[in-house]
VMD Tcl script that draws the C-alpha trace (Angstrom):
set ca {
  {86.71 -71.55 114.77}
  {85.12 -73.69 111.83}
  {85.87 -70.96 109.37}
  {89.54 -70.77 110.47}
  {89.85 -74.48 110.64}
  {88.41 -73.79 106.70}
  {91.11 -71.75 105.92}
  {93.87 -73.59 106.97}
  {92.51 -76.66 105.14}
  {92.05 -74.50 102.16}
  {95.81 -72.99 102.35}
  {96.65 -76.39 103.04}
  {95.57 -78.22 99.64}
  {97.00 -74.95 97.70}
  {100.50 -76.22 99.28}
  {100.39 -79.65 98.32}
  {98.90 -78.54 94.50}
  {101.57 -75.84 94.24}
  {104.19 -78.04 95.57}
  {103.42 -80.92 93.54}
  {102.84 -78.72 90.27}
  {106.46 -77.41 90.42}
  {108.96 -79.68 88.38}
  {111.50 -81.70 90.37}
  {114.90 -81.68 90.24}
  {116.64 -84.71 90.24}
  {119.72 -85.32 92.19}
  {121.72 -85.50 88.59}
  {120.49 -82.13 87.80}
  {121.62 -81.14 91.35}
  {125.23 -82.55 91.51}
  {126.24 -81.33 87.89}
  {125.45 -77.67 89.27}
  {127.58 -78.53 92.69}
  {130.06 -80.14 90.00}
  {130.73 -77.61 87.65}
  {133.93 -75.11 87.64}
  {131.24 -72.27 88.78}
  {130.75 -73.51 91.83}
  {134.23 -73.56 92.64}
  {133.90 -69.99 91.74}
  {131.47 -69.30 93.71}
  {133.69 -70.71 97.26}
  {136.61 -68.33 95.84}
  {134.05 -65.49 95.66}
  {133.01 -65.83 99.27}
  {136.76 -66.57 100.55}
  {138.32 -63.58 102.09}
  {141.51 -64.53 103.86}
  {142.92 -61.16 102.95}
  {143.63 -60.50 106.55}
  {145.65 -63.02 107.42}
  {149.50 -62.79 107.62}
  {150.51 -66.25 108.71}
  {149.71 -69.66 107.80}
  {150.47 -73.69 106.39}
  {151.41 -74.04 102.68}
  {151.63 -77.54 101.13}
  {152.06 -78.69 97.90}
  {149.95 -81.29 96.25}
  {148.23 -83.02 92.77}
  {145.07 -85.13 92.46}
  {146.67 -88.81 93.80}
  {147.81 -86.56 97.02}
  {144.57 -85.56 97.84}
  {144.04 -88.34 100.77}
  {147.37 -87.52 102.18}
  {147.20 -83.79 101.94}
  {143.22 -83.93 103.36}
  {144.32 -86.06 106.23}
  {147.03 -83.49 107.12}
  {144.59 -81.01 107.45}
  {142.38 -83.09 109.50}
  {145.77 -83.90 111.77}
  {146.32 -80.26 112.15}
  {142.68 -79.35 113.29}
  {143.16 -82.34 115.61}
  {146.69 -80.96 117.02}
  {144.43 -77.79 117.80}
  {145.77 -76.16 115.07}
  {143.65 -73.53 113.72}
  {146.04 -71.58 110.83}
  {144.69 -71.18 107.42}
  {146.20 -73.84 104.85}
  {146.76 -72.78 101.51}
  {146.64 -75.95 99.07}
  {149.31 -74.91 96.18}
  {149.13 -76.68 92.73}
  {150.71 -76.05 89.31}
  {148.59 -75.35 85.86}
  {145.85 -77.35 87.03}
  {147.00 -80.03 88.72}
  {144.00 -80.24 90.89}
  {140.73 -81.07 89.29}
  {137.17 -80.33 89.77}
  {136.74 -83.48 92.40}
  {139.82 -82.70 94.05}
  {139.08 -78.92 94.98}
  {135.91 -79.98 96.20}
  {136.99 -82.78 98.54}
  {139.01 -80.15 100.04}
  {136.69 -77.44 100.50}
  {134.35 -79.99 102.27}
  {137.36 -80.73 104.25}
  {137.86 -77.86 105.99}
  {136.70 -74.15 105.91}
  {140.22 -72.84 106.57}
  {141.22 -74.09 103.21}
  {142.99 -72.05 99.90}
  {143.40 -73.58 96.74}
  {145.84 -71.53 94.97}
  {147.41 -72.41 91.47}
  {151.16 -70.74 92.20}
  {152.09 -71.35 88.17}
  {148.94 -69.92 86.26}
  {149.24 -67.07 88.15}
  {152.85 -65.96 87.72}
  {152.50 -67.08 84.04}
  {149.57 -64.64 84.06}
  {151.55 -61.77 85.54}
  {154.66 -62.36 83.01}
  {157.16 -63.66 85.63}
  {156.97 -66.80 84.69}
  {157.51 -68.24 80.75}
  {154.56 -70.66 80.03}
  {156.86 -72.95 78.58}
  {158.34 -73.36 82.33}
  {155.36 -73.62 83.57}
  {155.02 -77.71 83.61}
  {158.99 -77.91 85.14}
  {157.15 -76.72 88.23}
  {154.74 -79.87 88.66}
  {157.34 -81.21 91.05}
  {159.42 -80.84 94.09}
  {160.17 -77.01 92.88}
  {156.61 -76.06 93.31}
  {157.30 -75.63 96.69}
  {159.85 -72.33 96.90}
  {157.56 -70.95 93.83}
  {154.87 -71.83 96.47}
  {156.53 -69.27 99.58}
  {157.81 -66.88 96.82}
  {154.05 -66.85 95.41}
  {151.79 -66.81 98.77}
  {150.86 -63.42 100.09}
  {151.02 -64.96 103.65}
  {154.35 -63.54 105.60}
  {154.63 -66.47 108.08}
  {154.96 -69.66 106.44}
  {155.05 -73.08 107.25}
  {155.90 -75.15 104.01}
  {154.16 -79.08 104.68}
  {155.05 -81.93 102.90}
  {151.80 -83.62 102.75}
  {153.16 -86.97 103.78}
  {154.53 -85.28 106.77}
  {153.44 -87.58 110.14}
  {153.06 -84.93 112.60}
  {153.13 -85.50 116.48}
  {153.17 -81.73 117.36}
  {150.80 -78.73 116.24}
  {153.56 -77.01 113.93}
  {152.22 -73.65 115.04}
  {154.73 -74.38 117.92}
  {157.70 -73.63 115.75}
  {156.58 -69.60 115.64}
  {157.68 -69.23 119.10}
  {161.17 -70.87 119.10}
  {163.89 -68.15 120.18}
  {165.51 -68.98 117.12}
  {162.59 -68.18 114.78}
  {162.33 -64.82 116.73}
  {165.11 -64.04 115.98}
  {166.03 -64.98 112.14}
  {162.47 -65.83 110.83}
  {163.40 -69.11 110.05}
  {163.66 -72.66 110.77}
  {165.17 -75.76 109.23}
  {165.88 -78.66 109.51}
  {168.71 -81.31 108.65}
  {169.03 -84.02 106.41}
  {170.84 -87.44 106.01}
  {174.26 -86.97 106.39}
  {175.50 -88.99 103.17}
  {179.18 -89.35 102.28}
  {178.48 -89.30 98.29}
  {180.08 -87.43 95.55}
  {176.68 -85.89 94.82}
  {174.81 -82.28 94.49}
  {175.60 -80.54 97.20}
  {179.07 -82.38 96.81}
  {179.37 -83.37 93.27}
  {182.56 -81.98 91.36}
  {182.09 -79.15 88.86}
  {184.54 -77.22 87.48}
  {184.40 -73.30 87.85}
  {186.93 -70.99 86.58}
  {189.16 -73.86 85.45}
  {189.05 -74.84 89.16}
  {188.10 -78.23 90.40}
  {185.35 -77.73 93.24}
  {182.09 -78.72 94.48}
  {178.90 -77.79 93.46}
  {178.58 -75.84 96.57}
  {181.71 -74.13 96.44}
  {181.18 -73.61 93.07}
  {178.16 -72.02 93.38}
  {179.31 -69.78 95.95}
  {181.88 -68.75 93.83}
  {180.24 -68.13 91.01}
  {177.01 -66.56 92.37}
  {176.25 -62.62 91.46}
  {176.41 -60.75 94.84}
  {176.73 -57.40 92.53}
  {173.23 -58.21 91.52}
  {172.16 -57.85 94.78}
  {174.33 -55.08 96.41}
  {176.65 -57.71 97.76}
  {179.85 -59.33 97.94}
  {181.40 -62.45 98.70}
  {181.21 -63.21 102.23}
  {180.04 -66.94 103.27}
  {179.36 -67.52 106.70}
  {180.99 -69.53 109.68}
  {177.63 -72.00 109.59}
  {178.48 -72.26 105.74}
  {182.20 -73.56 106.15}
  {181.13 -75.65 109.33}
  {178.73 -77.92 107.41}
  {179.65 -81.24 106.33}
  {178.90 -80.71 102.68}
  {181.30 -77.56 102.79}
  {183.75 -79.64 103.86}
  {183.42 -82.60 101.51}
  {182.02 -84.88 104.05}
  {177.51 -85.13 102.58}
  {176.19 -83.93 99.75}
  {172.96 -82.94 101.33}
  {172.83 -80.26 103.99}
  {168.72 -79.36 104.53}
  {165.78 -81.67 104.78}
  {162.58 -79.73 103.30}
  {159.98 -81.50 104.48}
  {159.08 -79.23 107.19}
  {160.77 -75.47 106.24}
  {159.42 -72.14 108.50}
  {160.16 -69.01 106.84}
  {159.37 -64.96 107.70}
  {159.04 -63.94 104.34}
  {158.59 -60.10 105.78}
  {161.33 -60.57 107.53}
  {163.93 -61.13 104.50}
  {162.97 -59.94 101.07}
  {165.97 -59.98 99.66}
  {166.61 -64.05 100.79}
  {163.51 -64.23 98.37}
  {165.07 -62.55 95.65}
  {168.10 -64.30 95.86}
  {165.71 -67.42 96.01}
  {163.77 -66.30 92.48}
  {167.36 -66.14 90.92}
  {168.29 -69.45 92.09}
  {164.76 -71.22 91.37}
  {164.41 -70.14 87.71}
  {168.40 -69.30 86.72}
  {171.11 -70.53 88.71}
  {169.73 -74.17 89.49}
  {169.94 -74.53 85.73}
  {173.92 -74.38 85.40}
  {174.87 -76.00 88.77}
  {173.01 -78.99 90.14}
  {173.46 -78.37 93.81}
  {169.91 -80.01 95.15}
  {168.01 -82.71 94.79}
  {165.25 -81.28 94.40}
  {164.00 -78.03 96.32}
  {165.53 -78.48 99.63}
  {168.79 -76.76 99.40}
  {167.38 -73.40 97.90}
  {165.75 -72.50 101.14}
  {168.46 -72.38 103.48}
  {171.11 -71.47 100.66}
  {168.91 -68.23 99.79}
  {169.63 -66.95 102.97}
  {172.98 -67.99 103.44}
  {173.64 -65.85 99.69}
  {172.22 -62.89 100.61}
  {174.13 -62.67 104.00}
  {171.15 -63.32 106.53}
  {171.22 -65.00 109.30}
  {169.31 -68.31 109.78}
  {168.21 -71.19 112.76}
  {168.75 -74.68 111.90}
  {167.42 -77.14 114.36}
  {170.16 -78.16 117.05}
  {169.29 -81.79 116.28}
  {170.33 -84.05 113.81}
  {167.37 -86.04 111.85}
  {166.07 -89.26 112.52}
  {164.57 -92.12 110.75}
  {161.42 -94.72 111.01}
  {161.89 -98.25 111.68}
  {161.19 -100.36 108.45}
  {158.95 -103.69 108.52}
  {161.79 -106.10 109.82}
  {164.64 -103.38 110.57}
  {164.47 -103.95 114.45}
  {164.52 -107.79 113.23}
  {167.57 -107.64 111.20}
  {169.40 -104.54 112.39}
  {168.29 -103.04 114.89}
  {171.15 -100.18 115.16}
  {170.23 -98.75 111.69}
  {167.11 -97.91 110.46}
  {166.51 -97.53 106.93}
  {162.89 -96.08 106.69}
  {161.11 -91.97 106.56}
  {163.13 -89.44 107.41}
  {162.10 -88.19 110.85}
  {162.45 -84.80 113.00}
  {162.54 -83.50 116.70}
  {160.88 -80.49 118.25}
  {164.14 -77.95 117.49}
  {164.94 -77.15 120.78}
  {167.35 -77.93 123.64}
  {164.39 -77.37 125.92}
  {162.29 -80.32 124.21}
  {165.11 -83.44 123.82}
  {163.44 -86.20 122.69}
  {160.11 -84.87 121.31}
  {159.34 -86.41 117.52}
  {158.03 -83.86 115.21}
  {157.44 -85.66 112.36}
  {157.95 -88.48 109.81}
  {158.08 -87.65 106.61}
  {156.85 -91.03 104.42}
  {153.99 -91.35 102.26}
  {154.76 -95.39 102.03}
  {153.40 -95.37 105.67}
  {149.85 -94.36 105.29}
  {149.36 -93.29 101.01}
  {146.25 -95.54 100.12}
  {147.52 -95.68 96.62}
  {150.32 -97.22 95.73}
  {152.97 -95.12 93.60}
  {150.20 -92.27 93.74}
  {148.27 -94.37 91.64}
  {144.58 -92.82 91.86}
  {143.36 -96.43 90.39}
  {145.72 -98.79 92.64}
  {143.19 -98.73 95.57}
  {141.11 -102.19 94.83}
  {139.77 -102.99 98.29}
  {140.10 -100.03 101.27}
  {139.68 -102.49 103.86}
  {142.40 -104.68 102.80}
  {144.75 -101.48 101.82}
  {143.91 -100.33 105.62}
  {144.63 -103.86 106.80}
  {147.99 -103.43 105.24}
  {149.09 -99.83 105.89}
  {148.37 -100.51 109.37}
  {150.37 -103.93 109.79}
  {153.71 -102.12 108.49}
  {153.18 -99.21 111.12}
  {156.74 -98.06 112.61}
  {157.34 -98.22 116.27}
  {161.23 -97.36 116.61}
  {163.22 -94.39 115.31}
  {166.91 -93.88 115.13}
  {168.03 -92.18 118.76}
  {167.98 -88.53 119.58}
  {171.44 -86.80 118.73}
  {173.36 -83.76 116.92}
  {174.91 -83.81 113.59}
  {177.81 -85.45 112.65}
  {180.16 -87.43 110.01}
  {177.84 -90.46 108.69}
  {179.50 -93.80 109.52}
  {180.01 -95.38 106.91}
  {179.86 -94.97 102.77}
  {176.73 -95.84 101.07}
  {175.74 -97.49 98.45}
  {178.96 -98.81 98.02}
  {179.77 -102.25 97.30}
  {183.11 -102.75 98.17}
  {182.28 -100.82 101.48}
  {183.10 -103.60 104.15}
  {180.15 -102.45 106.45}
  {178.39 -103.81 103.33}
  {176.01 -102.32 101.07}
  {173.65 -99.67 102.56}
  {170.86 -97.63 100.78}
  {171.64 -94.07 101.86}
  {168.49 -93.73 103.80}
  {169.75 -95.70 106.48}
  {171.13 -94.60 109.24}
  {174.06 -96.87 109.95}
  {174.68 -97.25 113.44}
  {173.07 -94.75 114.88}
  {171.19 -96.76 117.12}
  {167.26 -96.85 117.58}
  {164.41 -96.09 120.38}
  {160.69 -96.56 120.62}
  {158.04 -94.21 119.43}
  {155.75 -93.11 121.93}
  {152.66 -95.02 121.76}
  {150.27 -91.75 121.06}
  {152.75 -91.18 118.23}
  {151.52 -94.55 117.05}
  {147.98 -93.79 117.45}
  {147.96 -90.78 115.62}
  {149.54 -92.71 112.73}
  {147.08 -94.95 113.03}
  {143.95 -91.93 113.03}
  {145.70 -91.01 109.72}
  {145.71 -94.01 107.94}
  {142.26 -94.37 108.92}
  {141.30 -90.80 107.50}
  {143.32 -91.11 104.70}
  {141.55 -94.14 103.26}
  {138.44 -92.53 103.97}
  {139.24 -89.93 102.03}
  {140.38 -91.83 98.88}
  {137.05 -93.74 99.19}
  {135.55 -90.25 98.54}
  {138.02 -89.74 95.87}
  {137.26 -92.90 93.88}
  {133.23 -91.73 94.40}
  {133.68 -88.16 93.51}
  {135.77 -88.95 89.96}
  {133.07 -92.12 89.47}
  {130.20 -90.00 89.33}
  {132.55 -87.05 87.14}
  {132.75 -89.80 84.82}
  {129.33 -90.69 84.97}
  {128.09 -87.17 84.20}
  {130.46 -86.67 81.07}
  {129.07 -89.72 79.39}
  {125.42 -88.56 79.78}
}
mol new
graphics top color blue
foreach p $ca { graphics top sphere $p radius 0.5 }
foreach p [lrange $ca 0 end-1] q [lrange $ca 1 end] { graphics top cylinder $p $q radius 0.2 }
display resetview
């Protein structure tokens, strides 16, 4: 016993000399290893979401990280459990960024949709940069090998685990869903005059005039939906809210053809969106497939004051119900940064004081949306002066009446805000100590 008590002593003091001998790494020398593009690398080396067919796309640049982290937290807390693949264009994200969101969550792609179609020769360089915008998102579903998609906004508010939408009927059956927008009375995009074939016509007429079927086996033939909606028929120039779009890419490869021609050729010569959110639906409506638009109209958040002043219109994010006639009165989603964005004007450097931005993100909470109902005419003419309803920005939604949220709608809103400030408390650490390290 004494000489193995010996020993142990002996092995002992060799550990503490060895130990002590070796030279220490400091936690500078530690975190510029962890902080270096390698190490991002290293996560994409170990990745392997080959295997998976379906899953959450959203599109995003450094001062969205806190909203677009948050979402994912949301979705794991929804019990969803789909891989999210975080789209950016030419290196939008930085170092900092990417690694807030690995440490997110697991489940987590970053994917840079531009760099690697420039790479492949489908996309010009030059046109790269024109994609650092809303149009990242249809280069996004055109890009992602996934077949199921589910394009987030990463402002999007959600109630429901989106994962839900996969197993509508109408889904089943056309491999998509969309969704509605604001039904404004303007002479704009969708509704805008052009003139075509010394014809005077809308931009949606016009562009189903002048579209090339013969380039993709097909001719002229628009469908009842088309001449049915209210921007066919003079009456909004915006027919699809984007902010949540569901798409079975497998399911219609030619609808993504026909949306590659309109993303980097047609949208050029006719200005028929603001933005992205006409090319989705339009795609499929082009090359003759058919597609599910929710049976609801959209809603809209209660502004600070709006149940105050005017209670019957609402004026704030553009909301959405569950799409089906089996869930009436469900809330999907609002879509509105201003409601829980910790920086203001997605100003990375805005955020003084997280307490105080917390404080007032969640004093201006809403609690009312517009009421539950289907599509129709909009009221009244906005944004028009000698309108005698008065003057009313086109995101409100006159006279269409208002109802409360339920009140776990408003906690979760609440759980975001909180997360999201969290988040951008990270954000202002991690880029601190990036510029830290480039000093030294």
């Amino acid at each position: 016993m004494p000489i193995l008590m010996g020993c142990i002593v002996l092995l002992l003091i060799v550990y503490i000399y060895v130990i002590n001998s070796m030279p220490m790494i400091d936690g500078k020398e530690v975190y510029l290893k962890i902080s270096k593009d390698q190490w991002l690398t290293d996560i994409k080396l170990f990745q392997n979401f080959s295997h998976i067919k379906r899953g959450i796309v959203v599109c995003l640049f450094d001062a969205m990280v806190p909203m677009a982290a948050s979402l994912v937290l949301e979705l794991r807390a929804l019990g969803n459990t789909d891989l999210v693949q975080m789209y950016h264009c030419n290196g939008e994200l930085s170092a900092s960024s990417q690694r807030i969101l690995y440490m997110i969550d697991a489940n987590v792609e970053i994917v840079d949709a531009c760099k690697s179609f420039v790479l492949s020769g489908k996309l010009p360089a030059s046109k790269a940069n024109g994609f650092r915008s809303f149009w990242l998102k249809p280069l996004a579903l055109l890009h992602t090998r996934l077949d199921e998609v589910i394009i987030l906004d990463a402002d999007d508010l959600l109630f429901q685990d989106p994962a839900r939408l996969w197993d509508l009927p109408g889904y089943k059956q056309t491999g998509t869903v969309f969704f509605y927008d604001r039904e404004v009375a303007k002479a704009e995009y969708l509704n805008h005059l052009a003139i075509v074939r010394f014809q005077r016509m809308t931009n949606l007429r016009a562009l189903i005039e002048s579209f090339d079927y013969a380039k993709f086996g097909l001719r002229r033939n628009p469908s009842v939906h088309l001449e049915n909606t209210l921007a066919w028929n003079g009456d909004s120039g915006h027919e699809q809210d984007s902010s949540i779009v569901v798409v079975n890419k497998a399911k219609a490869p030619l609808a993504m053809e026909v949306m590659w021609q309109l993303l980097l050729h047609d949208r050029y010569s006719i200005e028929f969106s603001y933005g992205d959110k006409e090319l989705f639906w339009l795609s499929f409506e082009l090359a003759q497939l058919p597609y599910f638009f929710s049976p609801w109209a959209n809603s809209a958040a209660a502004m600070p004051r709006d149940m105050e002043k005017h209670p019957e219109t609402l004026c704030g994010g553009l909301a959405q119900w569950m799409p089906s006639r089996d869930a009436k009165g469900i809330l999907l989603h609002i879509n509105g940064g201003y409601i829980l964005n910790p920086y203001r004007k997605n100003n990375i450097h805005s955020m003084r004081d997280a307490q105080e931005r917390t404080q007032e993100l969640l004093a201006k909470i809403p609690r009312h949306v517009s009421k539950h109902r289907t599509r129709s005419k909009g009221l009244t003419k906005p944004e028009d002066y000698s309108n005698p309803d008065g003057f009313w920005p086109q995101e409100c939604m006159f006279n269409r009446g208002s109802e409360p949220m339920r009140e776990q709608d408003i906690e979760s809103i609440k759980r975001r805000i909180h997360s999201a400030v969290g988040i951008a408390q990270l954000q202002q650490r991690e880029i601190a100590l990036d510029k830290l390290l480039h000093k030294n």
